[in-house]
C-alpha positions in Angstrom: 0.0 0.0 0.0 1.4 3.5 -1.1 1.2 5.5 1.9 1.2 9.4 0.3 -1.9 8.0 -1.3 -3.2 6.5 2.0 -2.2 10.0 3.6 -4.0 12.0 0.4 -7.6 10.0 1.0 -8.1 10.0 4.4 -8.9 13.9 4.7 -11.5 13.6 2.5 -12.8 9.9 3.6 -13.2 11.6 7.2 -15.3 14.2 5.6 -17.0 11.8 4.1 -17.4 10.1 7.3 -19.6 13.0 8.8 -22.0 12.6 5.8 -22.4 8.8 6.5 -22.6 9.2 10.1 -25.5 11.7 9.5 -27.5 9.1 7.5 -27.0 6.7 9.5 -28.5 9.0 12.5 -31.1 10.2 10.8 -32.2 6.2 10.1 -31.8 5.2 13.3 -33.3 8.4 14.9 -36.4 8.4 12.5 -36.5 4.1 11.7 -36.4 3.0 14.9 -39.5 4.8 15.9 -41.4 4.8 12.8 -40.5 1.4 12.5 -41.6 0.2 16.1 -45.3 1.7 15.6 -45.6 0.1 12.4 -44.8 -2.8 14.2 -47.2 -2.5 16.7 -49.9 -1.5 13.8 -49.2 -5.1 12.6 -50.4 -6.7 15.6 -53.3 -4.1 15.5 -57.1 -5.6 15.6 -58.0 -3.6 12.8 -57.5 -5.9 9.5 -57.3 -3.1 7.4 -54.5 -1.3 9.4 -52.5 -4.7 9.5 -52.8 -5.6 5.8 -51.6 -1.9 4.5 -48.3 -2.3 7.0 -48.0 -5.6 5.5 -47.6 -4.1 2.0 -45.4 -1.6 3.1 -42.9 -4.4 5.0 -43.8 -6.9 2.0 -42.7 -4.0 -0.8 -39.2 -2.6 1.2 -38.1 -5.8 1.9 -38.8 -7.7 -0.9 -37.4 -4.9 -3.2 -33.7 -4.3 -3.3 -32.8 -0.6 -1.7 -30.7 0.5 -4.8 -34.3 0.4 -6.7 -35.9 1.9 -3.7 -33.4 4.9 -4.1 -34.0 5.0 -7.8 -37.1 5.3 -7.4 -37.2 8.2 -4.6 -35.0 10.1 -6.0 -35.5 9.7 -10.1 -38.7 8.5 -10.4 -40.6 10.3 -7.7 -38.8 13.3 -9.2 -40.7 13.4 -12.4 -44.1 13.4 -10.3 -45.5 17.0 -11.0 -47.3 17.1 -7.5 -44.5 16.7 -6.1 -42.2 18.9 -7.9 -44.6 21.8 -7.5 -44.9 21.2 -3.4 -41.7 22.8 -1.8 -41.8 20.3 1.3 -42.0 17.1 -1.1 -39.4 18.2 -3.2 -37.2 19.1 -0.3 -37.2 15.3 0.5 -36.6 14.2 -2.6 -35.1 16.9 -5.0 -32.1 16.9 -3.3 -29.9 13.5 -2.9 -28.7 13.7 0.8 -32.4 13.9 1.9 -33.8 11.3 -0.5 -31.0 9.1 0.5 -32.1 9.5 4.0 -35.4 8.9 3.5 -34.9 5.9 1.4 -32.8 4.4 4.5 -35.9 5.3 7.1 -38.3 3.4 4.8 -36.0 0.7 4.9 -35.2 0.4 7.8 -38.5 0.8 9.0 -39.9 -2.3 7.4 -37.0 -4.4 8.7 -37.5 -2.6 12.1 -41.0 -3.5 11.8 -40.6 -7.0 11.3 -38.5 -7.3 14.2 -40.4 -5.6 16.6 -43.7 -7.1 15.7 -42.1 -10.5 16.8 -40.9 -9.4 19.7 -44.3 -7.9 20.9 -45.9 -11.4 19.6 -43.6 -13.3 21.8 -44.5 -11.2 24.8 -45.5 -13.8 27.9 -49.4 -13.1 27.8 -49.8 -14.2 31.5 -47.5 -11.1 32.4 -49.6 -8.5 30.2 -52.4 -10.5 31.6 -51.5 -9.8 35.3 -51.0 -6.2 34.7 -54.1 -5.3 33.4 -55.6 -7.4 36.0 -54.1 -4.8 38.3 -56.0 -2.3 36.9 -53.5 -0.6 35.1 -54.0 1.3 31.8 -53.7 0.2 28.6 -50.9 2.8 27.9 -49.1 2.4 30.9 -49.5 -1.6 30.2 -47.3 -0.9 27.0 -45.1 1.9 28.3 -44.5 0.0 31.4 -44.4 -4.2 30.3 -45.2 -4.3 26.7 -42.5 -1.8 25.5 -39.2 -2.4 27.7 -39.8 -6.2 27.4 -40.2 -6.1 23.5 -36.7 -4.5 23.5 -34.7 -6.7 25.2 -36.2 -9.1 23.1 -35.5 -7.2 19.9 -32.3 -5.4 20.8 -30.0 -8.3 19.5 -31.5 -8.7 16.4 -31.7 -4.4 15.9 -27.8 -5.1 16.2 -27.8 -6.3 13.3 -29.9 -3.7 11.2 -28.1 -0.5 12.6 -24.8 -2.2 11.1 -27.2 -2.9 8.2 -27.9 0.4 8.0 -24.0 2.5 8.4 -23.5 0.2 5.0 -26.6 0.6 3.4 -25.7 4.5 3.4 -23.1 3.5 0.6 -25.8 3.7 -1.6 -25.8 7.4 -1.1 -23.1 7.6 -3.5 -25.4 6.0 -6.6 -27.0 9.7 -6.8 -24.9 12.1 -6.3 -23.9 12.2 -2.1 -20.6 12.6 -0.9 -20.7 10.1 1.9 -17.3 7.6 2.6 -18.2 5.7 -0.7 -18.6 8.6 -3.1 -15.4 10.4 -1.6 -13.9 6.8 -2.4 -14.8 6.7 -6.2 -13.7 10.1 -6.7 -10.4 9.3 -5.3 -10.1 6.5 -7.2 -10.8 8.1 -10.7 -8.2 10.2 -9.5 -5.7 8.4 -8.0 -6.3 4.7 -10.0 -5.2 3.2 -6.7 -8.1 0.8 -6.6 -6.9 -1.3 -3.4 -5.2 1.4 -1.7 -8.5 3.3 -1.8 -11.3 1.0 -1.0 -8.8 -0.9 1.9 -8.8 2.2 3.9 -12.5 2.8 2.8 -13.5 -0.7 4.1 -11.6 -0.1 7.5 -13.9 3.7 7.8 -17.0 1.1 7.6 -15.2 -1.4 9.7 -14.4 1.2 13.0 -18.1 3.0 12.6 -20.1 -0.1 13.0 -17.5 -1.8 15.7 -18.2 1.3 17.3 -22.1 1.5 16.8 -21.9 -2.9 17.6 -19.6 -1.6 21.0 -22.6 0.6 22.2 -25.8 -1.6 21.1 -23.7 -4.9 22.9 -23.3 -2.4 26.2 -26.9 -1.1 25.9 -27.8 -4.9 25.8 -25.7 -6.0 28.8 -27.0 -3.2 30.7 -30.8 -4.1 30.2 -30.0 -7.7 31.0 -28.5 -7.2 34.5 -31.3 -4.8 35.0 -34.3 -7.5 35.0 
């Protein structure tokens, strides 16, 4: 490995860096949420409500998410309804916030899934007993429901926030400057192939060994706590 070359990328991989990191946020921040009430909508009594989450999960997970952000970005782009409404088009006209919001959706249907199996594996004789105390039904989910469902969840949601710092790659496909896109220019540039993409593999490596560290600590920290 040439080591000026090394020494020339990692300025701009760093900067690069901030913009992954910021995607990655933003779909954990956003898809983690959005994705635990659609989870709980699947498990809702209302057949209508369950079979239009359904087709959400069915489409974003079944589809690959380099079409889903083709399809934000380009096609939704040509939509004249959107194009004419300025809070539309600031999610998709420009490619940092499509990318983002191609990462929530997608990350909300696998957040989804994993949730609603965790809430469907709940011990019903626990739920059972608490609203047999009289408690309310909100503070039966805010209380039991909820703090059980992530324990039960949190190891598997491991795996989709690490999912989701590499996932941001695809940031790069229109337009966005994140680790990947910083990586390609360099390499036009440079036409050190390995060099580049060996340092640009170690930037994914150290972001989700750190993101891994934390969920693993977060995880340990629930479990002593029952």
């Amino acid at each position: 490995m040439d080591l000026g070359i090394i020494a020339y990328a990692v300025p701009f991989l760093v900067i690069g860096a901030k913009t992954t990191l910021l995607i990655a946020l933003f779909g954990v921040g956003i898809g983690l949420p959005f994705g635990v009430a659609v989870g709980l909508a699947r498990c809702s009594r209302s057949r209508v409500v369950r079979r239009v989450c359904d087709a959400y999960c069915a489409i974003f997970r079944g589809t690959p998410m380099l079409v889903q952000v083709f399809v934000i970005y380009y096609g939704l782009a040509q939509v004249s309804f959107i194009r004419q409404n300025p809070i539309l088009w600031w999610m998709i006209g420009d490619g940092l916030n499509a990318a983002i919001l191609a990462v929530v959706l997608n990350t909300g249907a696998y957040t989804a899934e994993i949730f609603r199996t965790a809430f469907l594996s709940l011990p019903k004789g626990l739920i059972e007993a608490a609203e047999a105390c009289g408690m309310h039904p909100w503070h039966v989910f805010k209380r039991v429901k909820f703090p059980l469902a992530v324990r039960q969840a949190l190891p598997a949601y491991s795996s989709e926030a690490a999912i989701i710092v590499k996932e941001s790659s695809l940031a790069s496909t229109i337009t966005v400057l994140e680790i990947t896109g910083y990586a390609k220019r360099l390499m036009s540039e440079t036409f050190a192939i390995m060099d580049i993409f060996i340092v640009t593999a170690a930037f994914y490596l150290t972001i989700n060994v750190v993101v891994l560290t934390g969920l693993k600590l977060v995880e340990r920290r629930l479990s002593f706590a029952r």
